[in-house]
C-alpha positions in Angstrom: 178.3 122.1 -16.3 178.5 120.1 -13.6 175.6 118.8 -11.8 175.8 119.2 -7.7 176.0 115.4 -6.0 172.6 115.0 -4.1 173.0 113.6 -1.0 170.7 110.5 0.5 168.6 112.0 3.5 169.8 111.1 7.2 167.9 108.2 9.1 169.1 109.5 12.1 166.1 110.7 14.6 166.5 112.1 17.9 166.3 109.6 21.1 162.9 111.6 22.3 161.5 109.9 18.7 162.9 107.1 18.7 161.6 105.8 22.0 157.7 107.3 21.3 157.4 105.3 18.4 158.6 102.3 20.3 156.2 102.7 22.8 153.7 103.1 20.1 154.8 99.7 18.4 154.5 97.9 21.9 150.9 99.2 22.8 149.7 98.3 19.0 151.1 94.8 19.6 149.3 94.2 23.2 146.3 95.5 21.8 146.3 92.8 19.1 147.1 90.0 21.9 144.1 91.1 24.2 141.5 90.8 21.2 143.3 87.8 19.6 142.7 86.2 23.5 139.2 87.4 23.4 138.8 85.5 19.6 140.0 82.5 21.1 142.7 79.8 18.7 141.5 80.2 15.5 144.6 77.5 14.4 143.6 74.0 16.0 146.5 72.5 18.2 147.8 69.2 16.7 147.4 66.0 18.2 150.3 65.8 20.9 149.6 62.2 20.3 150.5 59.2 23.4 153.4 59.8 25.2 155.9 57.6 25.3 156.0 57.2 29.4 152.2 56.0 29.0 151.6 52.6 30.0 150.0 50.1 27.6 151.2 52.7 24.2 151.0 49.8 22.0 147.8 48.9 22.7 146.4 51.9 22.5 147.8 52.3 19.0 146.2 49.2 18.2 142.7 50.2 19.1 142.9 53.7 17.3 144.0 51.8 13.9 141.2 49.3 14.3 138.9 52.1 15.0 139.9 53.9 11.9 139.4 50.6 10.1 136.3 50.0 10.8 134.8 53.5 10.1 136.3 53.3 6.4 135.1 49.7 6.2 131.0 51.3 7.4 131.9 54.3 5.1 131.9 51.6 1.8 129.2 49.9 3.1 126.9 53.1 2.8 127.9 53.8 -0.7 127.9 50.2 -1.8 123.9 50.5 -0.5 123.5 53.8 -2.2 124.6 52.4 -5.2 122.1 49.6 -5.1 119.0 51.6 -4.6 119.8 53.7 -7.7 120.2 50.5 -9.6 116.9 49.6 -8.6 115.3 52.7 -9.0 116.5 52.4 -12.4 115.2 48.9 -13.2 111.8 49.9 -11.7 111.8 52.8 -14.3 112.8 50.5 -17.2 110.9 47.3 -16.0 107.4 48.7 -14.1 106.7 44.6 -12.7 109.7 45.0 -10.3 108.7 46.0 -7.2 111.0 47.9 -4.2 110.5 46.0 -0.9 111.7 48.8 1.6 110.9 51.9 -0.1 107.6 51.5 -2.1 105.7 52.2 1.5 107.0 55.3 2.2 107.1 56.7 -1.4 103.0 55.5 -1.3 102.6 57.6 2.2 104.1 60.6 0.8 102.3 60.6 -2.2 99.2 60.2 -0.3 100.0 63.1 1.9 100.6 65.5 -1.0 97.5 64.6 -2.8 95.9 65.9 0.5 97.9 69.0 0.2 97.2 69.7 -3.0 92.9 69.2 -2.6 93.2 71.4 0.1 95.0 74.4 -1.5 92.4 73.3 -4.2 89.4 73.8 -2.2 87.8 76.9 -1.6 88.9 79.0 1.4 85.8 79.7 2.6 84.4 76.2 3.0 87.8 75.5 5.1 86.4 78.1 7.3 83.2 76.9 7.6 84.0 73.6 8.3 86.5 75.0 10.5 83.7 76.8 12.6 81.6 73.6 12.6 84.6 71.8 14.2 85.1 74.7 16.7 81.2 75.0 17.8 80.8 70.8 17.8 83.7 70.7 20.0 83.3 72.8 23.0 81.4 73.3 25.7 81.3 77.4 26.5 81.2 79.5 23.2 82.7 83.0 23.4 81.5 85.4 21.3 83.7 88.4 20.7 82.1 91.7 19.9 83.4 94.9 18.5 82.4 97.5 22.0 82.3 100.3 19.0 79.4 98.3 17.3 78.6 95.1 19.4 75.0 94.5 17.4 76.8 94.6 13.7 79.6 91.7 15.3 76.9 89.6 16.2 75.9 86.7 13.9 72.4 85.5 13.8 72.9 82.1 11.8 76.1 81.4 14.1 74.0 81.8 17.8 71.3 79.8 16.3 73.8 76.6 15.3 75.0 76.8 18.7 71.3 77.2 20.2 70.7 73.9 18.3 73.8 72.1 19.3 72.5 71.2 22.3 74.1 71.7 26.1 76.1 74.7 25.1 76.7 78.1 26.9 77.1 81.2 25.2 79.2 83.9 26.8 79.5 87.6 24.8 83.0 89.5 25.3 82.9 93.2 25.0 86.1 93.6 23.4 87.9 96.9 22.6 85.9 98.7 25.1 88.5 101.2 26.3 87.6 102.9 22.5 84.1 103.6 23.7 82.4 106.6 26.2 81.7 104.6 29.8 78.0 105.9 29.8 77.8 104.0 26.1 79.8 100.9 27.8 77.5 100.8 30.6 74.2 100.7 28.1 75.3 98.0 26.1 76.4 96.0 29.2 72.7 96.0 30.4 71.2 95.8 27.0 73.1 92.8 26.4 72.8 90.9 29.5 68.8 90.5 29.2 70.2 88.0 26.6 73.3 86.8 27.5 75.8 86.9 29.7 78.0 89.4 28.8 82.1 90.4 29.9 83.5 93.4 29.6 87.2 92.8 28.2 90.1 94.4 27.2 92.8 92.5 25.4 96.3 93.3 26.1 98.3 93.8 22.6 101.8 93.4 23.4 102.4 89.9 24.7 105.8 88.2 25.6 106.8 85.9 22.9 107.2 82.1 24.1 110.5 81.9 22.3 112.1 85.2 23.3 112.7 85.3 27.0 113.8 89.1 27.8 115.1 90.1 31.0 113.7 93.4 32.3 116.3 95.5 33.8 114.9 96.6 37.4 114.2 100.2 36.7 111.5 98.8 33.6 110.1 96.4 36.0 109.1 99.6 38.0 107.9 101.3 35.6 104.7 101.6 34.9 103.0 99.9 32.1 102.0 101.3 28.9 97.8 101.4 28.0 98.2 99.0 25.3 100.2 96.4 27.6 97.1 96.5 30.5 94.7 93.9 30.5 91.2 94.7 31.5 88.3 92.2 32.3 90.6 89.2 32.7 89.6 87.7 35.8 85.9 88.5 35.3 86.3 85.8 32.3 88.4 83.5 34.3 86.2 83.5 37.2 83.3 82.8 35.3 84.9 80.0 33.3 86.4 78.4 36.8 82.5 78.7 38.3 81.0 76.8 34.9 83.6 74.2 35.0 83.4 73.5 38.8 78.9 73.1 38.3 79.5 70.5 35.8 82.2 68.7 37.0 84.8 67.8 34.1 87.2 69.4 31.8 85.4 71.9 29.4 86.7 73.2 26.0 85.6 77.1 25.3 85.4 78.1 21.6 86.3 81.9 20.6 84.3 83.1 17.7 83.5 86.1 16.2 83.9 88.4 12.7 87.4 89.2 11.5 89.5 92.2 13.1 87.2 92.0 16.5 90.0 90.5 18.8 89.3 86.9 19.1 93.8 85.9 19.4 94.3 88.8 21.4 91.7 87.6 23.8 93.5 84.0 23.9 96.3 85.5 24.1 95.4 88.3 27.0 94.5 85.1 29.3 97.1 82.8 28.4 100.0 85.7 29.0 101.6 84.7 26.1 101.4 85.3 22.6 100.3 81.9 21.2 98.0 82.6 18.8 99.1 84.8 15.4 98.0 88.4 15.8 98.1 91.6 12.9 96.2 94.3 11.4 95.4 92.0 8.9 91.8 90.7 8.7 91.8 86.6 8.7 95.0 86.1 10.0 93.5 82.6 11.9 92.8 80.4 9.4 92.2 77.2 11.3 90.9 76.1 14.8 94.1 75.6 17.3 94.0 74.0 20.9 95.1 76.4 23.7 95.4 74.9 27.0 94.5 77.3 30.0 95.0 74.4 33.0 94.5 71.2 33.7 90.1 71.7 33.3 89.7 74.6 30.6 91.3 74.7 27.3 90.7 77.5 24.3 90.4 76.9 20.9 90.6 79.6 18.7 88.7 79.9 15.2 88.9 81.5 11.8 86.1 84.6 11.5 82.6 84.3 10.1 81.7 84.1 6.3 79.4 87.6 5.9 76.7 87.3 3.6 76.8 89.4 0.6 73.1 90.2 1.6 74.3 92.5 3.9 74.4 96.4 3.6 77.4 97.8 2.1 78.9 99.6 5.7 78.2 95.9 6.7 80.4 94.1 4.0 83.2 97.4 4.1 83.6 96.4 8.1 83.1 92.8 8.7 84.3 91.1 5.3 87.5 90.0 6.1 88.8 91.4 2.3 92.1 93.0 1.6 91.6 97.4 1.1 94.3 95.8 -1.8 91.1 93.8 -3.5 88.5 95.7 -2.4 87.5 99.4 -4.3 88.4 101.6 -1.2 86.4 104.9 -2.3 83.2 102.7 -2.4 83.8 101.0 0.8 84.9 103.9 2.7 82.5 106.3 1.5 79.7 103.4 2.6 81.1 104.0 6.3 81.2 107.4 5.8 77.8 107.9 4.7 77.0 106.0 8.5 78.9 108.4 10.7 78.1 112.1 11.9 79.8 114.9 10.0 80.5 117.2 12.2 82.3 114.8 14.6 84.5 113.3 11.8 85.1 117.0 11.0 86.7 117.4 14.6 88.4 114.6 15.1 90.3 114.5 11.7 90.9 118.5 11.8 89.5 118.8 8.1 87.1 121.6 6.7 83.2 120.6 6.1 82.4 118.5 3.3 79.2 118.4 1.5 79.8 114.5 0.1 82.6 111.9 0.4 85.1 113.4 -2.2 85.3 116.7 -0.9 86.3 114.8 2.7 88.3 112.7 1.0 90.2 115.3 -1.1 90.9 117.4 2.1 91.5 114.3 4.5 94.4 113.5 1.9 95.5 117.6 1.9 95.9 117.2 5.6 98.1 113.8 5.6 100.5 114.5 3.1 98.9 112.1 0.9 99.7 113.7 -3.0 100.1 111.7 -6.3 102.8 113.0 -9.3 102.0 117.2 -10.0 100.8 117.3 -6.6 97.3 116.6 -6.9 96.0 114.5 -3.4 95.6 110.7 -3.6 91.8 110.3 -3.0 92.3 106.5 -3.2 94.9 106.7 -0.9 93.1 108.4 1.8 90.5 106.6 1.6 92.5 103.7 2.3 93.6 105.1 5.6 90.4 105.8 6.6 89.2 102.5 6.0 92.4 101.3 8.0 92.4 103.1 10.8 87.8 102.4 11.1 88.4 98.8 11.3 91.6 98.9 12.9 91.8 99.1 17.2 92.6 102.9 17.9 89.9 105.2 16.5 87.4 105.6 18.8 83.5 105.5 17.9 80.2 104.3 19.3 76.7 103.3 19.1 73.4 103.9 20.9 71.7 100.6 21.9 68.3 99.9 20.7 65.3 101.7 22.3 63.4 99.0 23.7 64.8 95.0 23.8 63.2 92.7 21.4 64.7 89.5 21.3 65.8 88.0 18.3 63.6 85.2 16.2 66.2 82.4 17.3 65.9 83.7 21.6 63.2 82.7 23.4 62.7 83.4 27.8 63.4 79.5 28.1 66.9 80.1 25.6 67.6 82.7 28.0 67.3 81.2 31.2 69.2 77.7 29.8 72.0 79.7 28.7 72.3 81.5 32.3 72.3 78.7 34.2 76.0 77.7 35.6 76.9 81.2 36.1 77.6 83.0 38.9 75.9 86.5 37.7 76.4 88.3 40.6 80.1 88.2 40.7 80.2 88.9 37.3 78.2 92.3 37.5 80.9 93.1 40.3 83.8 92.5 38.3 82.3 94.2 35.2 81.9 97.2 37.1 85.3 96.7 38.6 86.6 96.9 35.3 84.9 99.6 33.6 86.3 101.9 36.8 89.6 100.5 35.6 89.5 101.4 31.9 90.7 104.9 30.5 87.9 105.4 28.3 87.7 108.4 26.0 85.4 111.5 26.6 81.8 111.8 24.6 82.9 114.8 22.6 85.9 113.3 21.1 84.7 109.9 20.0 82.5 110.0 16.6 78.9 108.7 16.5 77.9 105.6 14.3 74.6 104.3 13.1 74.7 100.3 13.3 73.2 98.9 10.4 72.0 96.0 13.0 73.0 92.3 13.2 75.2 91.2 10.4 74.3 88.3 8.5 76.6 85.0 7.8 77.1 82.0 6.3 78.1 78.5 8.7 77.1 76.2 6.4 79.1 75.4 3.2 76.5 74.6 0.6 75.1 78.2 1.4 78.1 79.8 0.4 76.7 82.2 -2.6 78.8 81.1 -5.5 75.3 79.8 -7.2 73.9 83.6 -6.6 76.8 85.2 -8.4 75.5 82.8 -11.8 72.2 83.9 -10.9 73.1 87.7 -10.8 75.5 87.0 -14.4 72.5 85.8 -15.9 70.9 89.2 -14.7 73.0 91.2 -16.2 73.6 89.2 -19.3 69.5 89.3 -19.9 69.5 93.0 -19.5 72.1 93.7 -22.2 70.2 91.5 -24.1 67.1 93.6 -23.6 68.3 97.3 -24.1 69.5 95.6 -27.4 66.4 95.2 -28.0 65.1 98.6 -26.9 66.9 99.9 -29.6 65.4 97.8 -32.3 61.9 99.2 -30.5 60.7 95.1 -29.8 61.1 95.1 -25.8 58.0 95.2 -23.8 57.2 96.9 -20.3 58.6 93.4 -18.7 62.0 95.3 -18.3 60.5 97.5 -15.1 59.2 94.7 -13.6 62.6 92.9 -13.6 63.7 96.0 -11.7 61.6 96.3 -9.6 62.7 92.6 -8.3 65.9 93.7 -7.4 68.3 91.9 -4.2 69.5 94.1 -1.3 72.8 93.8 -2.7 72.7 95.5 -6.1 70.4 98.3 -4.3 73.3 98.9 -2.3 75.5 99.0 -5.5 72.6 101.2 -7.0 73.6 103.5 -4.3 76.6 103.8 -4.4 76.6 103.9 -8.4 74.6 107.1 -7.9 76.7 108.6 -5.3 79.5 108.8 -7.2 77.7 110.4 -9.9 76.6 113.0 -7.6 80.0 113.7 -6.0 81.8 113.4 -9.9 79.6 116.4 -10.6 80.6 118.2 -7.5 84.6 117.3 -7.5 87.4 119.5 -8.1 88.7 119.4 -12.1 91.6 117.0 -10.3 89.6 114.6 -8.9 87.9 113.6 -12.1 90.9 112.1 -13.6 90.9 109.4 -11.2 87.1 109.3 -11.2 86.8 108.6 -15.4 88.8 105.6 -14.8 86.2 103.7 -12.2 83.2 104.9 -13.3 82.7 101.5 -15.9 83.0 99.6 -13.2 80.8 98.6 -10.5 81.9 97.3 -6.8 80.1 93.7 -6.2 79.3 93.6 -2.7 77.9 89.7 -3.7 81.8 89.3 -3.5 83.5 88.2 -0.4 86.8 88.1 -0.2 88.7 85.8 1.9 
């Protein structure tokens, strides 16, 4: 059977098609030209070359040919040199007694400079600070001190005021930093506590500077706008005044030194008067780790300083707030349960919305309940949340305060004469007017939703670079090891009584570890079945506040 012929379907369209895609085509095609023009060429036109109407074409030529000549000829020359060095590099690695004229210089200087490199990347951090302090006090003439306003006694540093007390003719100024965290009637009892010392400045830093590099232009409508809390600065011409009326009673160009304990504000305070963000700010504690030249005018330049050393003497809420330590290196149950143990209950009950807690664990357990912080199976991440309390305590947003002292004593290194030498040059007056000014100007929070802390008084450093304690860490080894040695020997029944003496003799220190030790005994046998897990694990271990991290 025949199959039936299969016709080839018709190309013919009607007109009404024909013409639409047509007019498709040409808009498709302009479309390309007008972002082809916006490209620009991409194929580079060639060389039309001299025309032959030019006058002088022949000389022209000329030139261009000798020009071409002469860069091949210099082209040689450089490899031809190139060549030669390696050849002599060679024969100085084969024969050491020849010597390079032009290059053994330079390849001495370089060597020299990495040596240096590599002893200071050697060298401990913390004597680079300290001698990085020493520079800083040694160099200027106005020291400002930068205090936490949440706990302005535990940011000062006894051993640092009394270095600059014996440097000679220098001023010290204190800086109430952060104090839009703290209760005005607080604020205003600190300000007149403190300034039967010192002079003191109620500041605010600003924390969002322009960068110097990034020029952004504000659209009219932002520059109306009003500006965020975090972009005000309070307290900055109070400082500037006071540093213009020093400068014009002595009569030449002064250098002011910004010191203080890590995480207090020191950059943001350089930064805050200089309007730009010159200095390296973060959440980070230590961020500056050497002393850098800031130039305010023509008469008063700011250098800015690492932080202070702490002491490992201290008291352990002291070490878990000032050390400037990574919540990474440091145990954070032990160091947040040390700040924990310093604050009221039932405030840190309101203000983080948790149930009450009878010891750290129980706070801890429920503080990581109510963030969303939970491990694998769903048990909470105690570690965790105590890691964000530790954060956000030593970090510039929660709010907290504490009472002054009672009645003024002054310290051991103060004296009425200290007091009066380091007042002179100021213009006090105007100073209580624009500290007043500027506590009317700050948006401080309210009494009841700020949480009470107990200061555990001035914190105790290190400035000079013998002192640093690496020799008490041996000392407190040799402890250890000599206690092992005599429970040995209490089990063979030959130790003496001589073993509670020993403990009796006992630093500050490993009381404070004693402590804590025994806390967490107490809370293991109080915490939840889930909990102990992650308790079993740390309980061999001990946290050494001796050790300050850097």
């Amino acid at each position: 059977m025949k199959r039936p012929k299969l016709k080839k379907a018709s190309k013919r369209m009607t007109c009404h098609k024909r013409y639409k895609i047509q007019k498709k085509v040409r808009e498709h095609h302009r479309k390309l030209r007008k972002e082809a023009k916006k490209r620009g060429r991409k194929k580079p036109r060639k060389d039309p070359g001299v025309p032959n109407s030019a006058p002088f074409k022949e000389a022209l030529l000329r030139e261009a040919e000798l020009r071409k000549q002469q860069l091949e000829e210099l082209k040689q020359q450089q490899k031809l040199d190139r060549q030669n060095e390696r050849n002599k590099k060679r024969k100085l690695e084969t024969d050491p007694d020849v010597k390079l004229s032009n290059t053994e210089p330079v390849t001495e200087e370089l060597g020299q400079r990495k040596a240096k490199k590599a002893k200071t990347s050697k060298q401990n951090p913390k004597r680079l600070y300290c001698q990085e302090l020493k520079k800083v006090i040694e160099a200027s003439d106005v020291v400002l001190e930068v205090l936490d306003a949440r706990d302005p006694l535990g940011c000062r540093c006894p051993q640092v005021e009394e270095a600059i007390i014996r440097g000679g003719q220098k001023k010290l100024v204190l800086v109430l930093n952060k104090s839009d965290l703290v209760p005005k009637e607080n604020l205003e009892n600190w300000l007149s506590y403190l300034n039967k010392e010192l002079p003191t400045v109620v500041f605010k830093a600003s924390t969002q500077q322009k960068d110097k590099r990034k020029r952004i232009k504000l659209v009219k409508v932002k520059k109306k706008a009003a500006l965020s809390k975090s972009e005000v600065c309070v307290g900055k011409q109070g400082l500037w005044k006071l540093l213009e009326g020093f400068q014009k009673t002595s009569g030449k160009a002064i250098h002011v030194g910004v010191i203080g304990f890590p995480n207090v504000g020191k950059s943001s305070v350089i930064n805050s008067l200089k309007q730009e963000q010159i200095c390296s700010v973060g959440v980070s504690m230590g961020l500056t780790r050497c002393m850098q030249l800031v130039p305010l005018d023509k008469q008063i330049t700011i250098i800015d300083s690492p932080c202070f050393i702490v002491s490992p003497l201290n008291s352990a809420p002291a070490l878990a707030l000032r050390s400037p330590a990574s919540i990474e290196v440091v145990r954070p149950l032990e160091a947040a349960s040390a700040i924990l143990s310093q604050a009221d209950a039932q405030q840190v009950v309101l203000k983080f919305t948790v149930p009450v807690f009878t010891n750290s664990l129980e706070f801890f357990t429920s503080f990581a309940q109510r963030r969303g912080l939970h491990q694998k199976g769903g048990s909470p991440n105690v570690e965790g949340a105590a890691k964000v309390l530790w954060s956000e305590w030593t970090g510039a947003f929660l709010g907290y305060y504490c009472h002054p002292p009672a009645s003024w004593t002054p310290p051991p290194h103060f004296n009425e004469s200290i007091v009066t030498d380091m007042k002179w040059g100021f213009d006090l007056e105007e100073l209580e007017k624009n500290n007043a000014h500027s506590i009317q100007a700050i948006k401080s929070p309210h009494l009841a939703s700020s949480i009470l802390f107990q200061s555990s008084g001035l914190t105790n450093g290190v400035i000079d670079e013998n002192d640093i304690p690496e020799e008490l860490l041996k000392q407190k080894k040799q402890k250890q090891e000599q206690e092992s040695y005599e429970d040995v020997k209490m089990d063979q029944g030959i130790v003496d009584e001589e073993g509670d003496d020993e403990s009796l003799a006992m630093s500050p220190a490993e009381e404070a570890c004693e402590t804590l030790s025994e806390k967490s005994r107490a809370d293991k046998q109080s915490a939840p079945s889930f909990v102990l897990d992650k308790m079993t694990e740390e309980e061999d271990d001990v946290y050494d506040f001796s050790t300050d991290y850097v």
